[in-house]
VOBA-1610 file (N, C-alpha, C; in pm, whole numbers, padded with zeros to 5 digits, always signed):
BEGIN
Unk+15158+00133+12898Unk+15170+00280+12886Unk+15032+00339+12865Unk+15009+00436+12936Unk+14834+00494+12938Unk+14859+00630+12836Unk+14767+00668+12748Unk+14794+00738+12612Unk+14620+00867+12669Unk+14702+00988+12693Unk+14549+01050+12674Unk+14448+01053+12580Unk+14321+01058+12553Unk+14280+01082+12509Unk+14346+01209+12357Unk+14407+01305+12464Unk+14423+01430+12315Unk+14568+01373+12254Unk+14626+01280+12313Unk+14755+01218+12214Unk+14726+01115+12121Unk+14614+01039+12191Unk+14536+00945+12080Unk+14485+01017+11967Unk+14421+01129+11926Unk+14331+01209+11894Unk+14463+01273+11806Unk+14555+01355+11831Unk+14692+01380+11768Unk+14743+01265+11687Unk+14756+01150+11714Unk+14808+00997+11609Unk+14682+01024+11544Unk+14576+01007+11576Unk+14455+00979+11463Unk+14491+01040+11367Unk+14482+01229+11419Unk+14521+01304+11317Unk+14600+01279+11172Unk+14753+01306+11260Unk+14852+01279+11152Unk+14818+01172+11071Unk+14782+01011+11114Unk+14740+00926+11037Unk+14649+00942+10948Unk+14546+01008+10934Unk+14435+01057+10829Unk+14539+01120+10735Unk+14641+01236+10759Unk+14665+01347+10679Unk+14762+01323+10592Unk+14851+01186+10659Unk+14953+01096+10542Unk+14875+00981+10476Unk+14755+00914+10500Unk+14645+00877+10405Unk+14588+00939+10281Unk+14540+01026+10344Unk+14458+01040+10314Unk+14482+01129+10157Unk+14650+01141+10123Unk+14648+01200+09964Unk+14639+01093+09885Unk+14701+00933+09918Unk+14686+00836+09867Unk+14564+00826+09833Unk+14447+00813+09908Unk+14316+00816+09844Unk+14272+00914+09740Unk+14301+01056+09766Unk+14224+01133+09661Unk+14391+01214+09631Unk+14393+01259+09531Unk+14488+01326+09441Unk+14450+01441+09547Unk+14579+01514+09534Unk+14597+01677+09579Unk+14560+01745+09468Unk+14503+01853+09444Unk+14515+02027+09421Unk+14552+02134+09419Unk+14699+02160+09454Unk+14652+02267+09566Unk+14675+02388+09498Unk+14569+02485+09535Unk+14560+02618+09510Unk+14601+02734+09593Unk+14762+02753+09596Unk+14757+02829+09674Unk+14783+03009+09604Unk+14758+03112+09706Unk+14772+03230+09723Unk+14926+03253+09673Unk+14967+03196+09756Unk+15168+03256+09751Unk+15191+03080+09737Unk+15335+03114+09656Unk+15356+03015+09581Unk+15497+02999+09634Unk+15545+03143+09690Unk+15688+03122+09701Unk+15747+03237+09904Unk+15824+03198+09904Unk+15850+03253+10022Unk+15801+03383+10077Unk+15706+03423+10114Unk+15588+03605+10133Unk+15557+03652+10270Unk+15580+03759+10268Unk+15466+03785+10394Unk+15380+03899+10345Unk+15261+03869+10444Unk+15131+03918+10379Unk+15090+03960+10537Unk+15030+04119+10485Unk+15018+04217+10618Unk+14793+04217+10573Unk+14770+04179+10648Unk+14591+04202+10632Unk+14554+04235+10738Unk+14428+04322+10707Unk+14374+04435+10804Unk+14200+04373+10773Unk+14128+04310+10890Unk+14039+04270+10866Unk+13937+04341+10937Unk+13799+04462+10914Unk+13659+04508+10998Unk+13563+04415+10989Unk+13498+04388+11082Unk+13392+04354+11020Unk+13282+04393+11137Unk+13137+04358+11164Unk+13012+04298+11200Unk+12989+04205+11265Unk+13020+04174+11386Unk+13024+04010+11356Unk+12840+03975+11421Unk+12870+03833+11432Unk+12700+03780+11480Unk+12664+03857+11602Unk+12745+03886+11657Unk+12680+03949+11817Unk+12619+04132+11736Unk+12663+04165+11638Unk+12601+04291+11596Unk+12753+04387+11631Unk+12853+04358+11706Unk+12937+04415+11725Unk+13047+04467+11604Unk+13123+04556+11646Unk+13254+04576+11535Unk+13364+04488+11615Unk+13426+04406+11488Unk+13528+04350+11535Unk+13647+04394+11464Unk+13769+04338+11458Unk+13874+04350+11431Unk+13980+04248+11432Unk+14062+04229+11332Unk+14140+04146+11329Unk+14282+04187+11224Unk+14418+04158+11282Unk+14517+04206+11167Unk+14610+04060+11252Unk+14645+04013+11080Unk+14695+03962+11044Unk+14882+03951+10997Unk+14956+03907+11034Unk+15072+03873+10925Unk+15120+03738+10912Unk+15089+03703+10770Unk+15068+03548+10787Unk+15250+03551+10704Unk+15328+03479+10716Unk+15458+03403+10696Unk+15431+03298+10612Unk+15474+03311+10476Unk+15429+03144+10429Unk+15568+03095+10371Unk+15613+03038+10392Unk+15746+02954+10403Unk+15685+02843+10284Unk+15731+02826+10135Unk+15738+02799+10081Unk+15800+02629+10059Unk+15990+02673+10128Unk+16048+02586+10062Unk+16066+02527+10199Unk+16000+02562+10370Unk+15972+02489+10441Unk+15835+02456+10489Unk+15710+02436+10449Unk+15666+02371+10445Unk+15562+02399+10600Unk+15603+02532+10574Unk+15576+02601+10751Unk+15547+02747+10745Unk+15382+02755+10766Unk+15330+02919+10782Unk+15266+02957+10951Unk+15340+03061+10940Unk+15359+03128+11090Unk+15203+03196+11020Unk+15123+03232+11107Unk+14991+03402+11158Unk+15070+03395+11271Unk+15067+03533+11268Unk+15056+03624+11408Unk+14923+03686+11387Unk+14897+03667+11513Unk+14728+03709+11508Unk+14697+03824+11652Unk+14660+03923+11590Unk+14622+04040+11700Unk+14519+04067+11685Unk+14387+04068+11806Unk+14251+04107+11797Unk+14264+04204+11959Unk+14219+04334+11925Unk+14251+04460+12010Unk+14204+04408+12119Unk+14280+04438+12277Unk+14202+04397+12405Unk+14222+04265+12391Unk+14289+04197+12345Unk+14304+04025+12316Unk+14466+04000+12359Unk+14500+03905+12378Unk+14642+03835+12374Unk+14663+03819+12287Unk+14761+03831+12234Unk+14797+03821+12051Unk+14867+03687+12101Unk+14917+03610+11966Unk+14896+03481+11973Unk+14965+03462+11816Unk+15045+03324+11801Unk+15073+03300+11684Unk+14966+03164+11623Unk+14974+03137+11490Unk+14890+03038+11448Unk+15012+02967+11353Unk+15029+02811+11383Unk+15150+02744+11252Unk+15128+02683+11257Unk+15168+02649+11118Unk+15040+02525+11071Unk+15150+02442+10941Unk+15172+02328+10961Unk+15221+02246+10869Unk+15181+02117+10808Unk+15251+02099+10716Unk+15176+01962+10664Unk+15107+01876+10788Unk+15205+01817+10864Unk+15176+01715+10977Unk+15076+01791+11079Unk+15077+01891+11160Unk+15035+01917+11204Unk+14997+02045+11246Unk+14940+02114+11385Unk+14918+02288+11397Unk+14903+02280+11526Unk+14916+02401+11547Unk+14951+02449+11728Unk+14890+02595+11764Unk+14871+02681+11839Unk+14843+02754+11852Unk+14975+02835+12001Unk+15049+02913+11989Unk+15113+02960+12113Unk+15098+03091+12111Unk+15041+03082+12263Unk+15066+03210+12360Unk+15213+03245+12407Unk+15228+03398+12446Unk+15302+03422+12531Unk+15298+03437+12677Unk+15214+03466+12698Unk+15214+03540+12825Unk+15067+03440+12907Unk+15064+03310+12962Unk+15171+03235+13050Unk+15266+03172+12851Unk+15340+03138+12903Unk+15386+03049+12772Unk+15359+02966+12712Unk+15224+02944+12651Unk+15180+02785+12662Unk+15150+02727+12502Unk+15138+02627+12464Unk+15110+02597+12364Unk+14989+02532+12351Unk+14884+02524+12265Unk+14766+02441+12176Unk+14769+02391+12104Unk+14735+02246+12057Unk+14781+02168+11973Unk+14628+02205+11912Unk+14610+02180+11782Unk+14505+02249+11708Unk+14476+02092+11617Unk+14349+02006+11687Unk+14316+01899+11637Unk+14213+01962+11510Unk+14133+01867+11375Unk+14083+01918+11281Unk+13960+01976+11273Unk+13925+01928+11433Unk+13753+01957+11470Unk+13761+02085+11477Unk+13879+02138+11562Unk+13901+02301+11595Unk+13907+02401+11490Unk+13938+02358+11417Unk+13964+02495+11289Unk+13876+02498+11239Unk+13718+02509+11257Unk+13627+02554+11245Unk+13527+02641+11334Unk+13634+02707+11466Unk+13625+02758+11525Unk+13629+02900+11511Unk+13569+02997+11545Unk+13617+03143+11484Unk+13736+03201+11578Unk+13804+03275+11522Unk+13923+03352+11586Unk+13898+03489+11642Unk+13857+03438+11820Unk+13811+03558+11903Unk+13665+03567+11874Unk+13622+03697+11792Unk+13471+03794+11802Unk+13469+03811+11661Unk+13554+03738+11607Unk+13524+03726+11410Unk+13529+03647+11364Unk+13414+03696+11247Unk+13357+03546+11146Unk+13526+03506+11103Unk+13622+03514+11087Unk+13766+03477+11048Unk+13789+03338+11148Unk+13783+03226+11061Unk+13790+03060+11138Unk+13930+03035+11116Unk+13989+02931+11179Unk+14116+02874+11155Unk+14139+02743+10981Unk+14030+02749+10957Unk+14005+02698+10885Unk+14067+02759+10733Unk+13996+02897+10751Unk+14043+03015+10665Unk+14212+03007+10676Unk+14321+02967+10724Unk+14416+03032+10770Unk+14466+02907+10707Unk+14414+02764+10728Unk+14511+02654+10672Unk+14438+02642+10526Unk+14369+02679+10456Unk+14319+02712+10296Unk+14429+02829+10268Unk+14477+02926+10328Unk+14570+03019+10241Unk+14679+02967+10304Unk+14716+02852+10367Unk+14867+02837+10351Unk+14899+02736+10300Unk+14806+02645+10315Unk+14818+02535+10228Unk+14719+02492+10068Unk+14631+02560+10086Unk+14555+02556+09943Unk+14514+02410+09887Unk+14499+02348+10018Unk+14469+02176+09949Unk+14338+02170+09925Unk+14297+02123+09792Unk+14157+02045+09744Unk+14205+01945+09693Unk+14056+01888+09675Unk+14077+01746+09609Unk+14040+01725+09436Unk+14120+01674+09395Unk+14157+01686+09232Unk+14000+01586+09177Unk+13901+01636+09130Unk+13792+01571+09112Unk+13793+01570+08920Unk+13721+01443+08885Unk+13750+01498+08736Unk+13617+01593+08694Unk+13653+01623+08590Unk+13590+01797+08519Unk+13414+01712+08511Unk+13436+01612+08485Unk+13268+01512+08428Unk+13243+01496+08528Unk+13300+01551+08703Unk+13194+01528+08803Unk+13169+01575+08853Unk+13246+01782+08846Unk+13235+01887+08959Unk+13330+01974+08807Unk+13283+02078+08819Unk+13317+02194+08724Unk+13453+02254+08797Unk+13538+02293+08729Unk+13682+02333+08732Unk+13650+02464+08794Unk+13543+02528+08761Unk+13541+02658+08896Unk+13500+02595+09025Unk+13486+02501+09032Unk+13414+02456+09185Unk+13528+02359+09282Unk+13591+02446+09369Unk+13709+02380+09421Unk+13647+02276+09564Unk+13695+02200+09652Unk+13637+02143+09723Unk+13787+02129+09838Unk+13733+02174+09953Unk+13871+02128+10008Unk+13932+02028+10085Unk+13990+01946+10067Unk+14057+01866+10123Unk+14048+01791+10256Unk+14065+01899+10360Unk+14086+01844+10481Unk+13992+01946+10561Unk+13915+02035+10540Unk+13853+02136+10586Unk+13749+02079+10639Unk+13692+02114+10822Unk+13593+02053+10882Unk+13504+02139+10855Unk+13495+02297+10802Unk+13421+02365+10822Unk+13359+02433+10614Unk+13444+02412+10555Unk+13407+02394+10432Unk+13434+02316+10316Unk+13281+02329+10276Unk+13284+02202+10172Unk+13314+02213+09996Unk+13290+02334+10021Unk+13260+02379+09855Unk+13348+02543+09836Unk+13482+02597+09760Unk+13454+02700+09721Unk+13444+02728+09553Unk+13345+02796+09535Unk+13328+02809+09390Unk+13320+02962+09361Unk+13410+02975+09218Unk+13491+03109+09160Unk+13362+03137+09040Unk+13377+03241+09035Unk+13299+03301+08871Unk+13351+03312+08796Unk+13533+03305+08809Unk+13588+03299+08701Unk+13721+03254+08734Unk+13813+03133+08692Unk+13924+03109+08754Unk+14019+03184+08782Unk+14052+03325+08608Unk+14136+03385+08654Unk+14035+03514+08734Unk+14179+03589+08779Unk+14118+03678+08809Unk+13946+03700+08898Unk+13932+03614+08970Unk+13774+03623+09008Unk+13748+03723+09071Unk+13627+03773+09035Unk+13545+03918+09093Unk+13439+03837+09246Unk+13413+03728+09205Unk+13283+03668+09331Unk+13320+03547+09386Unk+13359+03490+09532Unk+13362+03334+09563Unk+13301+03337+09653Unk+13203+03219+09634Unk+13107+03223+09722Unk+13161+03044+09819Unk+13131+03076+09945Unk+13199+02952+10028Unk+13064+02872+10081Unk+13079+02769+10054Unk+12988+02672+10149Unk+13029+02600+10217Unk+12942+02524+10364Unk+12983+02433+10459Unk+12927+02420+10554Unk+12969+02380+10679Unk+12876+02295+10773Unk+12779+02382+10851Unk+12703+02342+10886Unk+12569+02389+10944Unk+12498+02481+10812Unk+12474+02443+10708Unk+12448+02558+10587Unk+12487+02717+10582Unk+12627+02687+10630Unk+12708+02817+10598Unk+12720+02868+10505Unk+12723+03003+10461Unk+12736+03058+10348Unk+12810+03170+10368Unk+12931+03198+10270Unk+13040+03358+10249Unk+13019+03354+10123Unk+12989+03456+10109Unk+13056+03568+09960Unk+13196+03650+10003Unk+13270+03587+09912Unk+13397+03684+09891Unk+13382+03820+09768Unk+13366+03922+09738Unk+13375+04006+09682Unk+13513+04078+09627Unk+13600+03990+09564Unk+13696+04109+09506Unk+13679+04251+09454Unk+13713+04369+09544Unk+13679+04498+09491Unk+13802+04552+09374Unk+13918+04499+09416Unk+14028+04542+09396Unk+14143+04451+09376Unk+14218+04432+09256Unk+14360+04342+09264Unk+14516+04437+09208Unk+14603+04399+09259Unk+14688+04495+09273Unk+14804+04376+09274Unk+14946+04455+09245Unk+15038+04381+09195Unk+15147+04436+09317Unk+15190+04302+09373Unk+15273+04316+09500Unk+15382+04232+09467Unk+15520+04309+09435Unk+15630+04226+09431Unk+15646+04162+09309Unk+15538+04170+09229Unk+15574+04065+09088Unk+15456+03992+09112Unk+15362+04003+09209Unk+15215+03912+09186Unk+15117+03973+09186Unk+15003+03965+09123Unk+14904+04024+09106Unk+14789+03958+09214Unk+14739+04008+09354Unk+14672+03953+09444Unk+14580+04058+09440Unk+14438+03988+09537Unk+14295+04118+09573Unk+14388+04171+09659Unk+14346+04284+09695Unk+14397+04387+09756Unk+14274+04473+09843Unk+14128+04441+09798Unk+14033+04494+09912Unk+13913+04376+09878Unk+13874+04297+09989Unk+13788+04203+09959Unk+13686+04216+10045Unk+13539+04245+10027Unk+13416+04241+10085Unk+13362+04061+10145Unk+13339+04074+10272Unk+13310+03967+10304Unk+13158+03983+10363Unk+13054+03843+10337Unk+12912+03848+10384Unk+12898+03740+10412Unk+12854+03736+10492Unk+12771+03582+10562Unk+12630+03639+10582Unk+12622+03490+10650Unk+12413+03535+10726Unk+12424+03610+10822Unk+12496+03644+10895Unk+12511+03678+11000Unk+12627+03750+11054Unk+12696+03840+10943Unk+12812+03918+10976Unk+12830+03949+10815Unk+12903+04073+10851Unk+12987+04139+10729Unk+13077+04192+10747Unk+13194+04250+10635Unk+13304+04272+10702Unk+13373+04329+10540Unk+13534+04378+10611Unk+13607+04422+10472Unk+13743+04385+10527Unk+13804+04298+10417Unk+13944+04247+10460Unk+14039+04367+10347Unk+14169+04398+10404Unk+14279+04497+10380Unk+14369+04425+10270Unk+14418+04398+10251Unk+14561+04339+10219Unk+14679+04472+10193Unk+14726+04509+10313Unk+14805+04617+10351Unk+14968+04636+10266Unk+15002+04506+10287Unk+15152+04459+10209Unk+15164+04334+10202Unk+15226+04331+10098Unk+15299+04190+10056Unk+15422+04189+10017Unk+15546+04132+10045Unk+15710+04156+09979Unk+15746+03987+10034Unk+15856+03973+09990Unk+15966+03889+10019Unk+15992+03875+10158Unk+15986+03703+10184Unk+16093+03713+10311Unk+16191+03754+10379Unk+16279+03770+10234Unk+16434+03835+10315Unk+16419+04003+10323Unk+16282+04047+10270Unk+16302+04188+10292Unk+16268+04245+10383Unk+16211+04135+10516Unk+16136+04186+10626Unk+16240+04295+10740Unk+16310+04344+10734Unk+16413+04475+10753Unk+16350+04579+10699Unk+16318+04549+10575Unk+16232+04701+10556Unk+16089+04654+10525Unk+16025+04634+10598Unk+15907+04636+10666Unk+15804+04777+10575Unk+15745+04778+10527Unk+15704+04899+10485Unk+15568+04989+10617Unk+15577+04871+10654Unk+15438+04938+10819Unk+15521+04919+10911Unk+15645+04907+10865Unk+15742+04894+11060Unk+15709+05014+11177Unk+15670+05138+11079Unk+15656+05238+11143Unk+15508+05269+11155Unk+15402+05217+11081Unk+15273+05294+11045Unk+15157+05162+11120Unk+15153+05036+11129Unk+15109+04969+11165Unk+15080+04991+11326Unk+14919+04931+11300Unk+14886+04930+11497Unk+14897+05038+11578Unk+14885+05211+11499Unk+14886+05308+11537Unk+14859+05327+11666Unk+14719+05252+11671Unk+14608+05299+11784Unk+14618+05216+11846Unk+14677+05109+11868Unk+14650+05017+11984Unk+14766+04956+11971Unk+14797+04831+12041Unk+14912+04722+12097Unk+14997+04668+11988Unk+15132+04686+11949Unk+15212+04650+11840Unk+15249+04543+11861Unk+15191+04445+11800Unk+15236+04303+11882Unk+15354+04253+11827Unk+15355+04364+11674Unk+15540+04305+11628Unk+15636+04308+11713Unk+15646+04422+11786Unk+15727+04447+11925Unk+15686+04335+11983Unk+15584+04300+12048Unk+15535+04170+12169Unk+15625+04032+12126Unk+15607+03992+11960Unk+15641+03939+11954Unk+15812+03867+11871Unk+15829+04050+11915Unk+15992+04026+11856Unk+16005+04035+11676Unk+15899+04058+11595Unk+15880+04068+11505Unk+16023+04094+11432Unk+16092+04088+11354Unk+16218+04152+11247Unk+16296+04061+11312Unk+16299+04006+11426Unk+16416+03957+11467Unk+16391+03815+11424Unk+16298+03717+11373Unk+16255+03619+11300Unk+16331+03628+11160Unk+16396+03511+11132Unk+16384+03526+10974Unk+16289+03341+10917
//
């Protein structure tokens, strides 16, 4: 039986990612803890000097183990991003096709913004590696399976005002919490300043509620004013 290259490369995968907790203890730090959807509105700068754009609604499925992005960048094909323990994919609609999303890739940026795929499996899965306190300081998280960062470190666990990100090629983000706000019973940032070397930007956090409340939608009507509603494109409400 002849095995491509990207199916070999897929077994590698999965095989590292059921290893590889046996070796180092899990962490995980996540954002949402329990079944959410989360509406983000991302501007930024990016390296070309341009304005970009990016909006978000990420799905985080809790008690399955499975977070949907829908991802819309204006003048772009919108596109979903899901991502689970075992593995991640990327699907189009329009031809119909799917991307299997090996670990090299998610350090790729999404479209014409500093926003990587990388970013997307850290807030749905929140895996670091459990290091003891006598060898890396309890504000200094490290992540797990991330090709593109190595280090994030908080100024303060709760509540942090500054996280600054490190990683490959001597990357550097500052996260800036301007603002935290209480959505549903959780207290999340709600306007976050982003800087690199080479781009800047300001992420939204528009809404946050419950899964089962996605019927009332609070942007069902106000979202994507100005351009392409990809909730419509992509059937949005009719998901549970």
């Amino acid at each position: 039986m002849n095995l491509s290259f990207a199916h070999i490369l897929t077994a590698l995968t999965t095989l590292v990612l059921a290893v590889a907790p046996h070796a180092q203890d899990l962490c995980p730090h996540k954002l949402l803890d329990k079944d959410m959807i989360m509406n983000l509105e991302g501007w930024f700068i990016n390296p070309e000097h341009s304005r970009a754009r990016i909006d978000l609604e990420w799905r985080h499925h809790e008690t399955k183990e499975l977070d949907t992005f829908f991802v819309h960048i204006p003048n772009r094909p919108s596109f979903k991003y899901i991502t689970s323990k075992t593995g991640r994919y990327l699907e189009f609609s329009e031809p119909k096709i799917k991307r299997q999303m090996a670990m090299h890739h998610l350090k790729e940026d999404i479209a014409n913004t500093p926003v990587k795929y990388d970013d997307l499996e850290l807030l749905a899965h929140g895996y670091f590696m459990c290091k003891d306190s006598s060898i890396q300081k309890p504000n200094i998280l490290s992540p797990a399976y991330s090709n593109m960062w190595w280090s994030v470190t908080l100024d303060s666990l709760a509540s942090p005002h500054l996280i600054t990100m490190r990683g490959a090629a001597k990357e550097k983000r500052e996260l800036r919490i301007d603002d935290w706000k209480d959505y549903s019973g959780i207290t999340l940032p709600s306007l976050i300043t982003v800087a690199g070397l080479n781009y800047r930007g300001k992420l939204w956090v528009r809404s946050v509620y419950p899964v089962e409340e996605i019927d009332t939608d609070p942007l069902r009507e106000s979202i994507l004013k100005s351009g392409h509603d990809y909730r419509t494109f992509w059937r949005i409400g009719n998901e549970k």
